[in-house]
C-alpha positions as CSV (number, residue, x, y, z in Angstrom):
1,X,102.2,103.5,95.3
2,X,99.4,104.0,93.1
3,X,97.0,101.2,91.7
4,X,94.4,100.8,88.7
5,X,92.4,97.2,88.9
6,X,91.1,97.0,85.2
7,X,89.1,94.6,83.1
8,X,86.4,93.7,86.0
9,X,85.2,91.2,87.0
10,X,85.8,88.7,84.6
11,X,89.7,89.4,83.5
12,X,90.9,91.6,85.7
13,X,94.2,92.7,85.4
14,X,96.3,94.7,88.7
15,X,98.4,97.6,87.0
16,X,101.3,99.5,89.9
17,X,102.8,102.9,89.8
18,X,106.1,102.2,92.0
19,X,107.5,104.8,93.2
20,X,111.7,105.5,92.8
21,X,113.0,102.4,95.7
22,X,109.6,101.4,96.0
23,X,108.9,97.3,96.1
24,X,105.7,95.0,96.0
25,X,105.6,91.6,97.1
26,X,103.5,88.9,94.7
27,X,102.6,85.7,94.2
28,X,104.9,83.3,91.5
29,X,103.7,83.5,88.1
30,X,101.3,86.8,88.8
31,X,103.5,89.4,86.8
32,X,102.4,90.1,83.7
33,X,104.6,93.1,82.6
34,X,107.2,96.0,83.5
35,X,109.6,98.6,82.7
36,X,113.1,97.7,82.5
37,X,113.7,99.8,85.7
38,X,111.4,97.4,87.9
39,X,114.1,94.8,89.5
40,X,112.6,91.2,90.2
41,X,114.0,89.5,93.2
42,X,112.9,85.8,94.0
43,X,113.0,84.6,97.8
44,X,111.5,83.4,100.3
45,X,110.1,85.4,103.0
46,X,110.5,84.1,106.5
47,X,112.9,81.4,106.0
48,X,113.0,78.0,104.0
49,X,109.9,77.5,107.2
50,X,107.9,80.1,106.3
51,X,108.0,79.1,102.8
52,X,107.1,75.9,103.6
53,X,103.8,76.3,105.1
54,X,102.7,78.6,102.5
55,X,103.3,75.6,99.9
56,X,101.1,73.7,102.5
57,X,98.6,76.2,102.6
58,X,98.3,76.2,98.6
59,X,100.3,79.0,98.1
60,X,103.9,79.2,96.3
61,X,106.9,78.8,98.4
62,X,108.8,81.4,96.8
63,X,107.6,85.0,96.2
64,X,109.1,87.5,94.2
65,X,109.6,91.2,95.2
66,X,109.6,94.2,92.7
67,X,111.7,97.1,93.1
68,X,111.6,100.3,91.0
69,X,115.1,101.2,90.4
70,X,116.0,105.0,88.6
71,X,112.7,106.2,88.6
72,X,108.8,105.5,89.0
73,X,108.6,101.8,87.3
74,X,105.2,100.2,86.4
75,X,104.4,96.5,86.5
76,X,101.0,94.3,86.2
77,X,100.0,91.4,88.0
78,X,97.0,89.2,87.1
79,X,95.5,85.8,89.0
80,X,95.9,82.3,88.0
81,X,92.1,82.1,87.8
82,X,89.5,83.6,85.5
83,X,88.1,86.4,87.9
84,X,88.2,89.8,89.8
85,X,90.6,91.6,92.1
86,X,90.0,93.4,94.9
87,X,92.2,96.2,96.7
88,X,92.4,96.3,100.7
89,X,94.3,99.1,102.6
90,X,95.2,97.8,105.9
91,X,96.0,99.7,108.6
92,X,97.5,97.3,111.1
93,X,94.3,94.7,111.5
94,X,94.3,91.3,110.5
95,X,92.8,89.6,107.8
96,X,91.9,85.9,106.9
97,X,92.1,85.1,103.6
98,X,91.2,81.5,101.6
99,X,94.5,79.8,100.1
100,X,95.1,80.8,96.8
101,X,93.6,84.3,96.7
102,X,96.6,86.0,97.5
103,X,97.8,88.0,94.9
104,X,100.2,91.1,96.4
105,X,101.1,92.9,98.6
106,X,103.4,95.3,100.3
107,X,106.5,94.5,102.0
108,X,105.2,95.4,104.9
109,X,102.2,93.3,105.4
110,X,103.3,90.2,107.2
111,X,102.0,87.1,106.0
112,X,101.2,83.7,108.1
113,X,99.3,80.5,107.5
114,X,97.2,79.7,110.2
115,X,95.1,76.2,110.6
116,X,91.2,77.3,110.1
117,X,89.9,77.0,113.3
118,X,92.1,73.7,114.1
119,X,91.8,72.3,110.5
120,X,87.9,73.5,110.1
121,X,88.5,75.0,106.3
122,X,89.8,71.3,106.0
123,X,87.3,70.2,102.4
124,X,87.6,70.5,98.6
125,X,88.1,74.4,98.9
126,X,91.6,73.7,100.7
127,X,93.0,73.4,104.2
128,X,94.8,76.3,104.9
129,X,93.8,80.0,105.4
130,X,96.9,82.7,105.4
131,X,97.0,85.5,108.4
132,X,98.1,89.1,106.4
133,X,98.3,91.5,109.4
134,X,100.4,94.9,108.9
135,X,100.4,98.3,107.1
136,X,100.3,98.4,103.9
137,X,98.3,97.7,100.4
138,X,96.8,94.1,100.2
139,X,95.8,92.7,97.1
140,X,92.7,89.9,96.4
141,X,92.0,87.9,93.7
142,X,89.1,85.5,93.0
143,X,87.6,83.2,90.5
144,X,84.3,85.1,89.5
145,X,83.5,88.4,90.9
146,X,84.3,89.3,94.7
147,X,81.1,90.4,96.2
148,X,81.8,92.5,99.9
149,X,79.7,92.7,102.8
150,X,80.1,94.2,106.0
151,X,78.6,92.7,109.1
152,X,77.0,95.0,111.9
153,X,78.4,93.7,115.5
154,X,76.5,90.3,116.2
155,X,74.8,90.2,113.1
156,X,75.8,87.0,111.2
157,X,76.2,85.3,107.7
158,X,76.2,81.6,106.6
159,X,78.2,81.1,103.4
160,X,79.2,78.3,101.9
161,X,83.1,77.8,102.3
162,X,84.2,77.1,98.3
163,X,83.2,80.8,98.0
164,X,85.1,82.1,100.7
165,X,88.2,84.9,99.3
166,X,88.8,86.6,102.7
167,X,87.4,88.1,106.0
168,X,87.8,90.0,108.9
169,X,89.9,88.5,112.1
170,X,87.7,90.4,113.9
171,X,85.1,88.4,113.4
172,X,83.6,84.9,115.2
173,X,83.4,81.6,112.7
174,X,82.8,78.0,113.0
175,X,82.3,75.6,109.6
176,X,80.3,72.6,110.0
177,X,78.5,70.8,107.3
178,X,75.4,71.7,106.0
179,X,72.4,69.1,108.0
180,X,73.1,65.6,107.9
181,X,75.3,63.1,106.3
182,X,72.3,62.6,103.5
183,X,71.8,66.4,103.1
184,X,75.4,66.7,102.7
185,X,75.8,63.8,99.9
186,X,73.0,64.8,97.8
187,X,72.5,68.3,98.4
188,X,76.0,69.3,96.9
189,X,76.5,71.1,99.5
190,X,79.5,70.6,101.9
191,X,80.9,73.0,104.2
192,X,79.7,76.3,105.2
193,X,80.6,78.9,107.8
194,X,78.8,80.8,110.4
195,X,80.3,84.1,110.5
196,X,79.3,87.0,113.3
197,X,80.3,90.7,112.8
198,X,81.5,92.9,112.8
199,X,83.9,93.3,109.8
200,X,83.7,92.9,106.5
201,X,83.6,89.2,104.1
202,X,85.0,88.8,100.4
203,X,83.4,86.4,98.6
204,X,83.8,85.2,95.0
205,X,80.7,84.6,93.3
206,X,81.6,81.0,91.8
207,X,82.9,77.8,93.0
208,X,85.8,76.5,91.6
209,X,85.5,73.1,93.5
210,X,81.4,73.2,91.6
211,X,83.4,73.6,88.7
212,X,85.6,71.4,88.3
213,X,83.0,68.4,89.7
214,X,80.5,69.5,86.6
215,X,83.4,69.1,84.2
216,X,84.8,66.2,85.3
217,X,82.1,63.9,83.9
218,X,82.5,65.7,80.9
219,X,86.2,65.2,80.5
220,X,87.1,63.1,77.3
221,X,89.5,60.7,79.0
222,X,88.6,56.7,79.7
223,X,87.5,55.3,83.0
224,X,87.7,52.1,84.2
């Protein structure tokens, strides 16, 4: 498989090279293109159950695979939100990643929602995290740029969670709100997380929850 992320950071769009029986597994509605020779498949992966608690973890319960069939076939995937993509080869570790941001993947890379921390993620931002553990090519998306940093071990990072794409399960996290109740309520803050290294944190350099709370107001609709 070979891979060009183009358009960054604003638009970016995910272009594959499949080779001949090759497949990728993506998120509904991410294809943009591909050859004739790609075959789509929709499904499920890991039961009616495991599609379920990726629709509870804001993901789509079905996924669709794409096969090349006769040949190298080419197809292009590109995120629901205005933003970048980024690339991760994994090489049997585990990583945690915000729900939404997954964009594809390889068939190989097994993919698992997981409470944060016993409902810790649980804010605006979303509820869920997803596992992806396995060999294979994962693929990120975000809304704004993703920004990477790697974390020495015991070194540590607060960061507010509505900017969280992914991170290392190697790593040690706790969310809690920013200060106090007050703090919280007027800062516009909400929810952050400690994170301790080592491994390496995504993060998308806006907030979509920000967002949509500053256009809101704006909104031309009529309230009571």
């Amino acid at each position: 498989m070979q891979y060009k992320i183009m358009y960054q950071p604003s638009y970016s769009l995910l272009g594959l090279q499949l080779d001949p029986s090759e497949s990728i597994l993506a998120e509904s509605d991410a294809m943009v293109s591909m050859t004739p020779n790609v075959k789509m498949d929709t499904g499920a992966k890991g039961g009616l159950f495991g599609a379920l608690k990726r629709s509870i973890g804001g993901e789509s319960m079905f996924q669709n695979t794409f096969t090349a069939q006769d040949g190298l076939g080419t197809v292009t995937f590109a995120p629901t939100m205005v933003g970048d993509i980024a690339a991760r080869e994994m090489r049997g570790e585990s990583l945690f990643v915000q729900s939404g941001s997954f964009l594809a993947s390889s068939p190989t890379i097994e993919l698992d929602t997981k409470w944060g921390g016993a409902r810790t993620f649980f804010s605006s931002e979303g509820l869920f995290v997803l596992k992806a553990t396995g060999v294979g090519m994962f693929f990120m998306s975000s809304y704004g740029a993703i920004h990477a940093v790697t974390l020495a071990p015991g070194e540590q990072l607060v960061m507010d969670t509505g900017h969280m794409v992914a991170f290392d399960a190697t790593m040690g996290y706790h969310v809690r709100t920013v200060g106090g109740l007050k703090q919280t309520l007027f800062s516009g803050e909400g929810l952050v997380v400690d994170l301790t290294g080592p491994g390496t944190i995504y993060m998308q350099t806006r907030n979509f929850g920000a967002f949509v709370n500053y256009l809101v107001p704006k909104l031309p609709f009529k309230r009571d």
